[in-house]
NUKOLFI-62022 format. One record per residue (C-alpha): residue in three letters; z, y, x. Coordinates in steps of 0.5 Angstrom, whole numbers, plus 500, padded with zeros to 3 digits. Layout:
<pts>
ALAZYX/...
</pts>
This chain:
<pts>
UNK502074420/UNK502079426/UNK497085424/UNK492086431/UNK494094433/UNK487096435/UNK484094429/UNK491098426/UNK488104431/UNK481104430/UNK482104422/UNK487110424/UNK480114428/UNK477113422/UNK480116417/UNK482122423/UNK474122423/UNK471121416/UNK465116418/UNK464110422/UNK459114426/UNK463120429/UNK468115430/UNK463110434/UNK462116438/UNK469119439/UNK472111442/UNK465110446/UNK464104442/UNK459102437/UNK458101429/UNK458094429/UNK465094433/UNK468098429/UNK466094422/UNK468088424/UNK475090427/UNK475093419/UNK473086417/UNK478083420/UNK483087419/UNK481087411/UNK481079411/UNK487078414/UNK491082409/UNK486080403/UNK485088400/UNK480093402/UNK481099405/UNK476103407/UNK471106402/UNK464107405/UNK459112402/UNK453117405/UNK458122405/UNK463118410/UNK468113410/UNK474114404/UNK480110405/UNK484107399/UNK490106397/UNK492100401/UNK489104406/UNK492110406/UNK499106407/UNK497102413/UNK494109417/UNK501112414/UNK506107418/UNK500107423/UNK501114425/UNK508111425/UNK507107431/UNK502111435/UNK508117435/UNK513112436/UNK508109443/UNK507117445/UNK514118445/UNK516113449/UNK512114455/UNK515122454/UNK522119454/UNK521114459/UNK518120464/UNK523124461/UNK528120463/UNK526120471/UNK527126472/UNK534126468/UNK531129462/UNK534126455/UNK529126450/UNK525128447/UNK529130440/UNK525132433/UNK528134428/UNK525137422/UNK529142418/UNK529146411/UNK529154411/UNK536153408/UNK538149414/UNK535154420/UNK540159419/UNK547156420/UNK546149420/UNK542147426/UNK543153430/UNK550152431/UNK549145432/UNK544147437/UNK548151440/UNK554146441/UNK550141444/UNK546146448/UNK554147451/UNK554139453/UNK552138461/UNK545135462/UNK538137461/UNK534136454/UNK528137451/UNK529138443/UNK524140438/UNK524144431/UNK520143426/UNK520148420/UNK518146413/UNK519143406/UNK522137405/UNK517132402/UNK513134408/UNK519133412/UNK520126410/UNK514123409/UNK514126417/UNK520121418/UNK518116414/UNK511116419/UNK515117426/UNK513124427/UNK521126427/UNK527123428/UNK532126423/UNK531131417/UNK536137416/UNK536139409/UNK536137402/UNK539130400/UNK540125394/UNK533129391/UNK528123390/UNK529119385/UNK525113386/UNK527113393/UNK525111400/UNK527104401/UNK526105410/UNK530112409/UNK538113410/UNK540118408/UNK547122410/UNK551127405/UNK555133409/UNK557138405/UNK555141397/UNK552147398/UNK553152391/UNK548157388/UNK550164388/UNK547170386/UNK544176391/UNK545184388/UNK543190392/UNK550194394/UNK548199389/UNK547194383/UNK553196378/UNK554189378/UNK555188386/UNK563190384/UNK564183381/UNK566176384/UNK562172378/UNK556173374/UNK553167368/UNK545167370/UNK544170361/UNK546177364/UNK541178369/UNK535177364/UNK531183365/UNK533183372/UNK527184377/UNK527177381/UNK526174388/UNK524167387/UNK522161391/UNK515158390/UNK513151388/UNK513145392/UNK521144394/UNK527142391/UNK530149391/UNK525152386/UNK526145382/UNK534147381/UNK532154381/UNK528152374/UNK533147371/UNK538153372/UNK534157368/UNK533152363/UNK540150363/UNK542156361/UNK538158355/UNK534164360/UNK527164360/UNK524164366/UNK522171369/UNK517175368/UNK517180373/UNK518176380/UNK516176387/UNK515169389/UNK516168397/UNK519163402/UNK521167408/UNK528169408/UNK528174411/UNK523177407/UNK527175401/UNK534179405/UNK530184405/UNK528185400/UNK534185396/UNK537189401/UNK532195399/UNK533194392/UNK532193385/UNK531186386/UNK536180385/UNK535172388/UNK539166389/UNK541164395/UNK546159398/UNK551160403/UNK548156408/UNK543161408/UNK547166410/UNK550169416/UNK557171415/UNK559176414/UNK554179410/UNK550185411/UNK546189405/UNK547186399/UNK553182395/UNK553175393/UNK556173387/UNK558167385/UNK554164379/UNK558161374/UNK555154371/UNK550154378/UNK548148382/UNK550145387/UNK545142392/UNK547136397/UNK546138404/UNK545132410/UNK540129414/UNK536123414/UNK533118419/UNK529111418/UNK533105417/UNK529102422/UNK530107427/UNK534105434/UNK537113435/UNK537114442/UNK544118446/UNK541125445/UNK540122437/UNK547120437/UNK550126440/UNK545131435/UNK549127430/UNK556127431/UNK555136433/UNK551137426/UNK557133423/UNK563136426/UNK559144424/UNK558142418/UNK565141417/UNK567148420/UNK562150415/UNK566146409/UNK572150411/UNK571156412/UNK574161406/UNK567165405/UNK564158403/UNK569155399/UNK570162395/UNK563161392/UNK564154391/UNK562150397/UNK564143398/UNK565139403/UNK563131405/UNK571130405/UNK572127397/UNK566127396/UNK563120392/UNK558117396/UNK558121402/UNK554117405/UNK548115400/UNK540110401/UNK534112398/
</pts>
């Protein structure tokens, strides 16, 4: 069964526009068209997938799965014509790569800047953001590869690869006038009256962060702060009074304005990339690859990463691992 991409289309316009009618009169075309194309499309795969009310037009569950991949192949077309306009005028790409605020720092800038070294003009674009937004977008065509937080969904994605490069350990930020900013260590229990900088809901930062203080038998804090922004977090510990979790990969070495201390019993998260299973990369792709794997061994290497019990991909069980 071969499903008719201007029905796929006009589905994806009317979900984009809420009704039928404002839909008719974005595509110039009339209602009844529209509804047939639904029909057909709604015959053809034998469930319903649009909802229709005075209000507007609602899809279903079976719906919202076909507009998903159909945003898919709408960018995959739109990046197609830029690759091959690119192309005429000795331009690889275009690249889209998303990346968590742990991955911004080190990671990708350094990849960047390497391949950035490599003769040839390139168009990459950067996407910031958590990571359940970040995969669905790859999931859907949007980007081409994730940079980020890896082995963190537990039901899985069957049409997502993922690739493990390095452990990256939680450790404990202190401002340097701290009386504990002269150790190397600290267990989370001896911070419970500690003031805290904390990462808000909805990554999987702030659920290790949570299942750390459960661990550990600490409640968790009543006085918090609870942001994002690294550099606002930096800040914030710099200026003092306030403690947070960090992680290397967050850090640019040497460190300014506060000590880090290794946390003792901490997790460590994986950190990696991802790319749809069914995804071709393109040369610029690969290349993006090959750079993020060799940084991300420089990194692994480096005696300040490994001093707070960072680990690379080198021994690591299932380095490369499937959703």
């Amino acid at each position: 069964m071969t499903l008719d991409p201007q029905q796929l289309f006009v589905l994806l316009a009317i979900a984009r526009h809420g009704s039928f009618g404002r839909t008719a009169i974005a595509l110039g075309q009339s209602q009844p068209t529209l509804s047939n194309n639904i029909a057909l499309l709604e015959r053809k795969l034998g469930v319903k997938l649009l909802e229709r009310s005075r209000r507007g037009s609602k899809l279903t569950t079976y719906g919202e799965i076909l507009v998903r991949r159909t945003e898919g192949i709408a960018a995959i077309l739109n990046d197609a014509e830029a690759e091959v306009r690119n192309f005429d005028s000795a331009i690889a790409g275009p690249l889209r790569v998303g990346a968590t605020p742990g991955a911004l720092p080190t990671l990708l800038p350094q990849t960047l800047a390497r391949l950035g070294s490599v003769p040839g003009a390139r168009i990459v674009e950067v996407v910031e953001g958590l990571d359940h937004a970040l995969t669905q977008d790859l999931r859907t065509g949007r980007l081409d590869i994730f940079v980020g937080p890896v082995r963190e969904n537990l039901t899985g994605h069957s049409d997502i690869v993922e690739h493990v490069l390095l452990e990256d350990p939680f450790c404990i930020a202190v401002p340097p006038d701290n009386g504990l900013a002269e150790r190397d260590c600290i267990q989370l229990n001896e911070l419970g009256d500690a003031q805290w900088v904390l990462p808000r809901e909805g990554s999987t930062y702030r659920r290790h962060v949570e299942a750390m203080f459960l661990t550990a038998g600490v409640p968790w804090p009543a006085h918090a702060v609870y942001a994002n922004s690294l550099p606002l977090l930096e800040a914030m510990i710099a200026s003092g009074g306030y403690v947070t979790f960090v992680s290397p990969l967050q850090l640019r070495f040497p460190v300014a304005g506060f000590r880090i201390l290794r946390l003792v019993h901490g997790n460590r998260r994986a950190i990696g990339y991802k790319v749809r299973r069914s995804a071709k990369p393109s040369h610029l792709a690969d290349r993006f690859v090959d750079l993020l794997i060799e940084i991300a061994d420089e990194i692994a290497r480096d005696p300040a990463f490994v001093r707070l019990g960072g680990r690379g991909r080198t021994g690591l069980a299932g380095a490369d691992a499937t959703e």
